[in-house]
Structures are given as C-alpha cells and as structure tokens.
C-alpha positions as CSV (number, residue, x, y, z in Angstrom):
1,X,0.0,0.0,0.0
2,X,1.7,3.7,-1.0
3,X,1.8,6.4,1.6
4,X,-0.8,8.9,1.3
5,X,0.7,11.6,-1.2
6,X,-1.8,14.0,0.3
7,X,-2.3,16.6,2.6
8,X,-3.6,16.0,6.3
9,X,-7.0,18.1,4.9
10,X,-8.6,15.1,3.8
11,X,-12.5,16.2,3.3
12,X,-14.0,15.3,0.2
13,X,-18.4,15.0,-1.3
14,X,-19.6,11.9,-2.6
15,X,-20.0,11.8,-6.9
16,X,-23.8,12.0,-7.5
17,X,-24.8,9.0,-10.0
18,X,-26.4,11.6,-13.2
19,X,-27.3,14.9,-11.7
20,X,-24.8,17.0,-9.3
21,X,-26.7,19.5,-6.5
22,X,-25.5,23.0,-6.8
23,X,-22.2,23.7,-5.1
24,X,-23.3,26.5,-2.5
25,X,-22.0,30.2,-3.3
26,X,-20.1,30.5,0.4
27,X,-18.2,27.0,-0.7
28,X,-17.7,28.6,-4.2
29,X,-16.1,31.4,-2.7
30,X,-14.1,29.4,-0.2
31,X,-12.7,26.9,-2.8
32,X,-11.9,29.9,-4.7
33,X,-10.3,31.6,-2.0
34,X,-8.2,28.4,-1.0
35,X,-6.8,28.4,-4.7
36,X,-6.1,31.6,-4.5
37,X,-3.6,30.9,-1.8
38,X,-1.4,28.7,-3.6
39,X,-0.6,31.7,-6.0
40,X,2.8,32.0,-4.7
41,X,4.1,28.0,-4.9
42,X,2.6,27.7,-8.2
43,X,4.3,31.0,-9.0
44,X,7.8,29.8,-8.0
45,X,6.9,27.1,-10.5
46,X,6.3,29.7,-13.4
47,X,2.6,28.9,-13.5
48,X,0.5,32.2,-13.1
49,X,-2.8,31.3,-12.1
50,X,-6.4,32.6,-13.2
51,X,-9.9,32.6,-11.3
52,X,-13.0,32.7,-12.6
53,X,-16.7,31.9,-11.2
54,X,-20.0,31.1,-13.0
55,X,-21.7,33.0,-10.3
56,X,-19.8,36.3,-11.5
57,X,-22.5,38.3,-13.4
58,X,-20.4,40.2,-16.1
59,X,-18.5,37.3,-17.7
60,X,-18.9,38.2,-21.3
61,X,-17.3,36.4,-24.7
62,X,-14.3,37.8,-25.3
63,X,-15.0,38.8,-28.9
64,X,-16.7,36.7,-32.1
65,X,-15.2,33.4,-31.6
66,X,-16.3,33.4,-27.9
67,X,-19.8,34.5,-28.6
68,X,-20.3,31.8,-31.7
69,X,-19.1,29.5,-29.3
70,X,-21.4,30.5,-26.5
71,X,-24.8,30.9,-28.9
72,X,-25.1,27.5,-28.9
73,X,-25.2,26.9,-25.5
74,X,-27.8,26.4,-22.5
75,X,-27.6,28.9,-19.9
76,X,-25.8,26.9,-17.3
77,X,-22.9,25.6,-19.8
78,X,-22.7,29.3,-21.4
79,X,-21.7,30.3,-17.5
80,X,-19.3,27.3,-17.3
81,X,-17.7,28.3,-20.8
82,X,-17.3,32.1,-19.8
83,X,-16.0,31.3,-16.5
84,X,-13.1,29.3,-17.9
85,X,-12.8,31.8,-20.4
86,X,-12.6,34.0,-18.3
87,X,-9.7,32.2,-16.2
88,X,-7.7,31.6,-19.1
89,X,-7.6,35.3,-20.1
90,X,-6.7,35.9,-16.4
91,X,-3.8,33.4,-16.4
92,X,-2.4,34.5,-20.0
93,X,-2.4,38.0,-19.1
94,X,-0.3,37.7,-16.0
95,X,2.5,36.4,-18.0
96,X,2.0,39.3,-20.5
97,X,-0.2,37.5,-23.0
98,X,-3.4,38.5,-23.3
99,X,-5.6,36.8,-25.4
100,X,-9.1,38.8,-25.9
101,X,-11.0,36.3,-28.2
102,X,-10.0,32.1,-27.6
103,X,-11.9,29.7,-30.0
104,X,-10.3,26.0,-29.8
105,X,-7.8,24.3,-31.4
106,X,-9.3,20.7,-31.7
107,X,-10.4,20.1,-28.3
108,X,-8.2,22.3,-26.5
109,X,-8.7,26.0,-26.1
110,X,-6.2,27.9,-28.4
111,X,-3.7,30.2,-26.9
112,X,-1.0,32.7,-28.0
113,X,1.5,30.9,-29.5
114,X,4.6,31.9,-26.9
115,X,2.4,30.3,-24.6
116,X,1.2,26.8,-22.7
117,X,-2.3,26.6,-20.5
118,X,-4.4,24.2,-19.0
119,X,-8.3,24.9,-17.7
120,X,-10.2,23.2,-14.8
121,X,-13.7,24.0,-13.9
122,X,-16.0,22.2,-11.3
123,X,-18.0,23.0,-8.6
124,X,-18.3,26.2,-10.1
125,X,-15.2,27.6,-10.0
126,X,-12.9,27.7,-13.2
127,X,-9.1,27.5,-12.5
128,X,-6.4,28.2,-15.3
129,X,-2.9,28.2,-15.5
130,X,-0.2,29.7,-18.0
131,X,3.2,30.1,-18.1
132,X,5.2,31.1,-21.3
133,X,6.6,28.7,-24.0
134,X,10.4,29.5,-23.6
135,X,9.9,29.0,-19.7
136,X,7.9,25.2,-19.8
137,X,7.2,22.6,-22.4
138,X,3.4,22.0,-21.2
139,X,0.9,22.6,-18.3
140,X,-2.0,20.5,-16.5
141,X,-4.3,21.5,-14.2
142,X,-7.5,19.4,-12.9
143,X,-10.0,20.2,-9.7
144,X,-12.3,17.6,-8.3
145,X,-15.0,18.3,-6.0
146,X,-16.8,15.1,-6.4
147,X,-15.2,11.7,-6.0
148,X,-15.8,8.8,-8.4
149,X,-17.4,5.9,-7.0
150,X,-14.9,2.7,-6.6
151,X,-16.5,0.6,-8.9
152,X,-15.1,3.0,-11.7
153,X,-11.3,2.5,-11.0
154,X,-11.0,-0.1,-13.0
155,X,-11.5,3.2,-15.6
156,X,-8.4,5.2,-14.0
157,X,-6.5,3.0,-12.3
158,X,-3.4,0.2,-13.8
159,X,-3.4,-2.9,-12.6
160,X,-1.0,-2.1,-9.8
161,X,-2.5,1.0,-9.0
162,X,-5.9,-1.4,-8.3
163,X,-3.7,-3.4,-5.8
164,X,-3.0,-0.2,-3.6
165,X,-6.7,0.7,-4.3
166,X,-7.6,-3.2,-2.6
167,X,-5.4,-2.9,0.1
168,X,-6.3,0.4,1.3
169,X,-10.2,-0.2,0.7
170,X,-9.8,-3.5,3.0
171,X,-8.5,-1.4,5.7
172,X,-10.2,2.0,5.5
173,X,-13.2,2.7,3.1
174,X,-12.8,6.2,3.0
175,X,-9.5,6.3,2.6
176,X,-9.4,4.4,-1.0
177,X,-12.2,6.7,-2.0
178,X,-9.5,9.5,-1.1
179,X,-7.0,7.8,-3.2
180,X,-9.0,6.9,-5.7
181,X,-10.1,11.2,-5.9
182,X,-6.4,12.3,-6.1
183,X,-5.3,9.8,-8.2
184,X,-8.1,10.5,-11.0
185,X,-7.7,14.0,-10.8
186,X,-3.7,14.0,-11.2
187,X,-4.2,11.6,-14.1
188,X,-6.5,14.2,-15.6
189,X,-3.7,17.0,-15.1
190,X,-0.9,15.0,-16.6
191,X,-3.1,13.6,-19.9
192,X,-3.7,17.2,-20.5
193,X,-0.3,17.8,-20.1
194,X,0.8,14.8,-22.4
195,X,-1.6,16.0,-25.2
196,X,-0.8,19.2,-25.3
197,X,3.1,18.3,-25.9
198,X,4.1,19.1,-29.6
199,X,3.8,15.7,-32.0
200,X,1.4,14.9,-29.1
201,X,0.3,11.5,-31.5
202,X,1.6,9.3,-28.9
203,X,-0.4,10.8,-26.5
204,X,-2.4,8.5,-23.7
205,X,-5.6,7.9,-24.9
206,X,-7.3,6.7,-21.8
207,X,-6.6,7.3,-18.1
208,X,-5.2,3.8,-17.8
209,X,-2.1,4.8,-20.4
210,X,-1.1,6.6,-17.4
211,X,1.1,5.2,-14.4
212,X,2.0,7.1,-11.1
213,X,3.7,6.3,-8.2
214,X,3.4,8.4,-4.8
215,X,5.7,11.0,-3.9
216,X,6.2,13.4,-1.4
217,X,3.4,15.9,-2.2
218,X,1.9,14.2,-5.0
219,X,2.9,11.7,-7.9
220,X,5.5,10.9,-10.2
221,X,3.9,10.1,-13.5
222,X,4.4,8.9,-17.1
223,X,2.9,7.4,-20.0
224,X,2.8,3.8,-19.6
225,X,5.0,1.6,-22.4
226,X,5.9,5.1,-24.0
227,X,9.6,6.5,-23.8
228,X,8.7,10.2,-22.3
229,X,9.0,12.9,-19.7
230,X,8.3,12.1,-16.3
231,X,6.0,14.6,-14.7
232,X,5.9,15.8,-11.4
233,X,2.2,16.2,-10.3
234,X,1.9,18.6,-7.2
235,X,-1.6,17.5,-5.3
236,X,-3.5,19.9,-2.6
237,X,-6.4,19.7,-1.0
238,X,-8.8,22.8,-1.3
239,X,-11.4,23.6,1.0
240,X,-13.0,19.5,0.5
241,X,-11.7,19.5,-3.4
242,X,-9.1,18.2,-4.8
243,X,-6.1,20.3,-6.9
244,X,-3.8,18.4,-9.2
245,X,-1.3,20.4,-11.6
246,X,1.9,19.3,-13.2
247,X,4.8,21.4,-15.0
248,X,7.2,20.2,-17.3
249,X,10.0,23.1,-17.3
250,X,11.8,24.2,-20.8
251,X,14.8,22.2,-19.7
252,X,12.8,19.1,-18.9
C-alpha cells in the first residue's frame, strides 16, 4: 500500500450518480479563496494562475469566436464556458499574454503561440494556468469536488494501482475513496499535459495509459510503455476538493 501523497486536509463529497446539487455560493467562494492561496508556490513554479466563477454576473465572450461558441449553448454551460474563459484570459495576461478572443484548437482552447495553458472548472469555480513557452514545455491543471465511486477504478486505475486501491479499501473505506479522488484528478492533469506536448500522436488515450507512483506531495507520473517525460504532479487539498497540476520546465 503507498503512503498517502496528500495533505492531512482530507475532506471530500460523494459523486452523485447523473445529476450534481449546486455547489453553495459561500463553498464557491471558499474553494476559490483556497486556490487563490497557492498563488505564490505555483508561482515559484512559473505557473500564473487565473480565477473565474460562473456566479460572477459580467462574464462576457471575449470577442466573435467566444460568442459563436457561447450561442449554442444552455444557460448553465454558457456560464461554465465564460468562466473558464474567463480564467484563461486571467492566467495569460499575467504572463504578459493576453488573449481577448479564444476559439479552440481541436479540443483544447487555443492560446497565443509563446504560450502553454491548462483549464479546470467544477463546482463552479474555473481555474487556469499559464506560463510562457520558452519558460515550460506544457501545463496540466485538474479540480475535483466530487469523488468517483470505486467501482469506476477499474476506468483510472493500472493494474498495480488497483492493488493499492484493494489494500487500502480493506483497511479504510474512505480512505481508497480518497486515493482513488487524487489519483483521477492527477491523471486528468498529466493527460492534459501529455496531449498538449508538440507531436502529441503518442499521446495517452485513456486514463489507464497513465502510471504514477506516490511522492512526497503528490505523484510521479508517465505514459505507460511510452519513452517520455516524467511529470511531477503537485496534489492539494482545497477547501474539501481536490487540486492536481503538473509542469514540465523548458529544460525538462
């Protein structure tokens, strides 16, 4: 069984099976606040974070793309789009980026080119990071407010991965339900990561591509059978969600 790469904070809301309750404003705010305070670590990283929320009343497209985009849209996935819109313009302009309009670019959101960025909403809250191309080769981000239920980590998890998963579930329920949260969500932030990498055809294309292993803080992680970078994936806890992001410098 792996040590717990988490934080002592271990509070965390069950997944609903189809249909999520809304997240409260105050817990908005507070998981909002809570990410706000790891500004200064992910700064040391070169990561500039950006914050958005979809109860914010004057999140508007950023120009034609953004409203095309948006048209199409039900009201409560229009807020969800503006919001991470919203984060991403946030993040790219404090590295001196801005970026007024952002269509996509296949699934992805398309950013200045000098750039790298990764988007994250849930619960409400939209969290982006950027840093500039000539400073890191790619970005993941992921938040998790709602766990996934342990009969879907057969969908996340490798074969040894399942074995810590069994062993910790025989001995503490609620504790495999924590492992399983933080390691879905840092598998989220490294495929991001991994497919945004230039030549990204050997990218994972499922959770289960991906192996980790616990470190201090977090995970190491790579793409399972592939020769490739081996990502450092920083985990936090955040007022009863979880964070995952990982970097991979210029020089990496």
């Amino acid at each position: 069984m792996p040590p717990e790469p988490w934080s002592t904070a271990r509070s965390g809301r069950g997944r609903g099976d189809t249909v999520r309750a809304p997240v409260p404003q105050g817990r908005v705010s507070s998981l909002a606040d809570a990410v706000r305070a790891l500004r200064p670590l992910l700064s040391a990283q070169g990561l500039a974070l950006g914050l958005a929320g979809t109860e914010e009343t004057a999140l508007l497209p950023g120009g034609p793309a953004e409203r095309g985009l948006a048209r199409c849209m039900g009201a409560a996935r229009r807020q969800e789009f503006l919001a991470g819109r919203w984060a991403l313009r946030r993040a790219l302009d404090a590295v001196g980026c801005p970026a007024p309009d952002i269509s996509y670019e296949g699934r992805r959101p398309k950013v200045p080119d000098r750039t790298v960025a990764s988007l994250t909403h849930s619960g409400g809250t939209a969290v982006a990071l950027a840093a500039r191309r000539d400073t890191c080769r790619t970005v993941g981000v992921d938040l998790e407010l709602h766990q996934l239920p342990l009969e879907a980590a057969h969908l996340v998890l490798t074969p040894r991965e399942a074995g810590w998963l069994e062993a910790t579930a025989a001995g503490d329920p609620a504790a495999a339900r924590r492992l399983l949260h933080t390691v879905f969500s840092a598998k989220e932030a490294v495929f991001k990561a991994l497919a945004a990498l230039p030549g990204g055809a050997a990218s994972p294309r499922t959770l289960r591509d991906i192996a980790v292993r616990p470190v201090p803080h977090g995970f190491e992680a790579w793409q399972h059978g592939q020769a490739g970078p081996v990502l450092r994936t920083r985990v936090r806890w955040v007022a009863g969600a979880v964070l995952c992001w990982t970097v991979l410098p210029a020089a990496g």
